[in-house]
N, C-alpha and C positions, 0 to 999 in steps of 0.2 A: 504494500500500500504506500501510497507518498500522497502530502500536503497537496492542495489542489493552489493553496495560496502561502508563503514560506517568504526568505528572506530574498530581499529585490534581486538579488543578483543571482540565485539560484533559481529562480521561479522564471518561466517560461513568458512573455507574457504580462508582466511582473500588473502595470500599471492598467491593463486592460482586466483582469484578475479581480484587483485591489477594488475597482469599479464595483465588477460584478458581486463582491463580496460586500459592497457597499448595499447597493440594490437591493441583495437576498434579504439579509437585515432592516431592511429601509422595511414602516410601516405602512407605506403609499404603492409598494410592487405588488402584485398579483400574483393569485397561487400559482396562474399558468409561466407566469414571468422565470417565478421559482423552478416550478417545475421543468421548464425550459433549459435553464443554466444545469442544474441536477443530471437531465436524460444527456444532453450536448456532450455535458465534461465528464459524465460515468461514476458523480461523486457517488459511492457508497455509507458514507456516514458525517451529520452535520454534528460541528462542536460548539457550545453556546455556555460562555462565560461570560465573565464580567466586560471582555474589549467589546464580544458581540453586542452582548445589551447597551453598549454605550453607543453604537452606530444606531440604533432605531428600536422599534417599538414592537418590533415582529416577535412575535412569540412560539416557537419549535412546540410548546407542547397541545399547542390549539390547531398544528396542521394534520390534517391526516394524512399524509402520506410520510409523515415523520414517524417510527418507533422510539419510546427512550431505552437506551441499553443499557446506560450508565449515571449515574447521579451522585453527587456529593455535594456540599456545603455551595459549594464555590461553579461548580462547572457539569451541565448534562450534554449527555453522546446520546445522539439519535439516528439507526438506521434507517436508510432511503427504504420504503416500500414501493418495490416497483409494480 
């Protein structure tokens, strides 16, 4: 598995990325918008922290095509359902 989004100079991509990682998070995108980036780039699992929550309003445990698989204090991993 590798980071879909990582450090600028190892990432592919980097600021076109950074965009779309903005986006996902943004409150104002659309499921299909999400779901778009998701099926395109083959993410398999989205990670939502403290950086995520601070880009937008978007909430991972209110989509359905999110699983959660992991959770702790600080940070939830959710499987893509395809």
């Amino acid at each position: 598995k590798h980071a879909f989004l990582a450090q600028w100079a190892q990432t592919l991509d980097y600021f076109q990325k950074e965009a779309m990682v903005e986006a996902f998070y943004s409150g104002d995108t659309t499921e299909a918008v999400r779901l778009n980036i998701l099926e395109r780039y083959r993410v398999e699992y989205v990670f939502w922290g403290p950086a995520e929550r601070s880009i937008g309003d978007f909430d991972p445990t209110q989509a359905s095509f999110l699983e959660p698989v992991f959770t702790s204090e600080l940070v939830q991993l959710f499987r893509v359902q395809r």
